[in-house]
N, C-alpha and C positions, 0 to 999 in steps of 0.2 A: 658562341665561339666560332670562331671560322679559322679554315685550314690553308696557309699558305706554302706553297710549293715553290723550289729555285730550280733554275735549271742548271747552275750546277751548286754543288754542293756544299755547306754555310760549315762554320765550325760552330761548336759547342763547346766551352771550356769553363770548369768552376774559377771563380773569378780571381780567388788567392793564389790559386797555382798557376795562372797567365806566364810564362816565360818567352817577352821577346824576343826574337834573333837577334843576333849584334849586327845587321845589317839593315841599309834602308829600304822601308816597306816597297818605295816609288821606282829606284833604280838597282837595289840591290849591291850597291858599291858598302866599303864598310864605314859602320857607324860611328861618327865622329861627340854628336851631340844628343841630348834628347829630349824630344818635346810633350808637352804635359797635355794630355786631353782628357776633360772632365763631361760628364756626362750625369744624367740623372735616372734611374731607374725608374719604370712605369709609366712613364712621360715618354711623349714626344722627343725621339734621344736626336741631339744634336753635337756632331762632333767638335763644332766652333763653340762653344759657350757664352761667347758674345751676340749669337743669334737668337739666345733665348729671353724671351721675358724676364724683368727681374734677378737679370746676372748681377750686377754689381750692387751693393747695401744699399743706395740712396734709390737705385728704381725699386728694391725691395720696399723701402721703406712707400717711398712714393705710389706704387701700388698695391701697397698693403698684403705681400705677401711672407710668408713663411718661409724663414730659412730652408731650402729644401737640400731634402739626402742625396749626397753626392758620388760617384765612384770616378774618381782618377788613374789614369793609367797615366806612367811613362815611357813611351816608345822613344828607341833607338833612331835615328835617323840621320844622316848622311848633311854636309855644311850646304847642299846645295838647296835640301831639301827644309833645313829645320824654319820650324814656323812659331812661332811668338805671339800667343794672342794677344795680350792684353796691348801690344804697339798696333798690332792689326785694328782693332779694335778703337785706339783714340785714332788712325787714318780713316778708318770707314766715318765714326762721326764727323770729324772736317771737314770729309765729302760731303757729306750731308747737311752739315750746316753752311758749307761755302755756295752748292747748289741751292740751298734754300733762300740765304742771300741776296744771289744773281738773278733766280727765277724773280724776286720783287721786284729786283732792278730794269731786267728786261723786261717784264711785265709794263709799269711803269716808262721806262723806253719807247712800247709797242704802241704806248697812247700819244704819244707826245709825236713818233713818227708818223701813225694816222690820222693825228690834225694835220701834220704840216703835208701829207699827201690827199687832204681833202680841199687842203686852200691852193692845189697845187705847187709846192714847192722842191717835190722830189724826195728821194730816198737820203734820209744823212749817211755819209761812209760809216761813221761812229755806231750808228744803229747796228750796220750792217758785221761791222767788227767787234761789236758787244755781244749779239746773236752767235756769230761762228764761237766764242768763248765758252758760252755756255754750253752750245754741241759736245766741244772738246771737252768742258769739263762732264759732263755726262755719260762721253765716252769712256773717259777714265775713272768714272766712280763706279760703271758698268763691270770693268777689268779688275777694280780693287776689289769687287763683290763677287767676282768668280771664285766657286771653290776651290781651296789649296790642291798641290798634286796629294800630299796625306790624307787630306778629308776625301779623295777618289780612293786612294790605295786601301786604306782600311775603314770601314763601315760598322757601325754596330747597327746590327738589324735588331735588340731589345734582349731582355731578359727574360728569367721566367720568375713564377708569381714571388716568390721568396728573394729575388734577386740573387742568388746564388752562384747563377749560371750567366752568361753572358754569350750570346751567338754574336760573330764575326763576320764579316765579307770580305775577304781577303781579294782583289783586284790583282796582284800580280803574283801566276803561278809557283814562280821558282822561291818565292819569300815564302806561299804559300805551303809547299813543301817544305822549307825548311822550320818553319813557325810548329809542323806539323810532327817531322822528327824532334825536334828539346821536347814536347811536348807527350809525347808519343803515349803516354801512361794515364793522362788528366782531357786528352781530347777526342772529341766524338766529333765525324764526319756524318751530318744530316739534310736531306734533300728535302725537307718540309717541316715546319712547325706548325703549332696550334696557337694561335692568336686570341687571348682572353677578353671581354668586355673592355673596355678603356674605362679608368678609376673617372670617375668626376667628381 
């Protein structure tokens, strides 16, 4: 077991009694909608669930794994801020499959341009504006894969063995504070945990 320390201080809350604010985590304006984030205890906790291995049935199936136990929260969150995974989710694959695509194509392109610059013929324009295409699409699958402002704002730093408990990283103090008043009876304020072997 090894002991980890924050410099500031994490919450601790058992998990049935969670009471979000009605406000959003990111801007603190009031909460209009709310967004579902599921997570697995014991595991490697990912607040996007579309990051994990074996999120949706057919990669379960396809990797042969076990339906795994799950805890969902739903937070409160603001129209500016709410986030939708499962749309998020078929945009990142597109990216990736339209990058994966283009990189054959350019690839393929990269050959055909370096013949025709070995017999001396020059740069084609087309090469050159197939190339910058695929920059951009790159950049923008870059920007699609940055974390949301939610997955900043609230963090689950893990559980404990029984999964009972769940620790928080709350990112913005004034949410923070108030997440901490509804709560005032079911929450502990902790500046280090004990971190247990990882299951395998």
């Amino acid at each position: 077991m090894s002991k980890i320390v924050f410099d500031e201080p994490i919450i601790r809350i058992r998990q049935e009694k969670i009471r979000f604010p009605k406000i959003c985590p990111v801007c603190t304006e009031p909460a209009t909608k709310k967004t579902r984030v599921t997570i697995v205890p014991g595991k490697k906790e990912y607040i996007t669930p579309s990051h994990r291995p074996g999120f949706t049935p057919s990669q379960r199936r396809r990797l042969g794994f076990k339906p795994p136990e799950t805890r969902t929260f739903l937070i409160p969150v603001c129209e500016d801020h709410y986030f939708y995974d499962e749309s998020d989710c078929r945009f990142r694959s597109t990216c990736v499959c339209f990058n994966g695509i283009l990189f054959s194509v350019v690839l393929f392109a990269t050959f055909i341009s370096g013949n025709d610059l070995s017999v001396g013929r020059g740069l084609n324009l087309w090469y050159v504006g197939l190339l910058s295409i695929f920059i951009i699409s790159l950049i923008g699958s870059a920007i699609a894969f940055r974390p949301k402002p939610i997955q900043d704002a609230i963090r689950v730093v893990g559980f404990d063995l029984g999964a009972q408990h769940v620790w928080l990283k709350l990112k913005n103090p004034e949410y923070q504070e108030r997440f901490v008043e509804e709560n005032a009876m079911n929450v502990d304020l902790v500046k280090w945990i004990i971190k247990a072997p990882s299951r395998t």
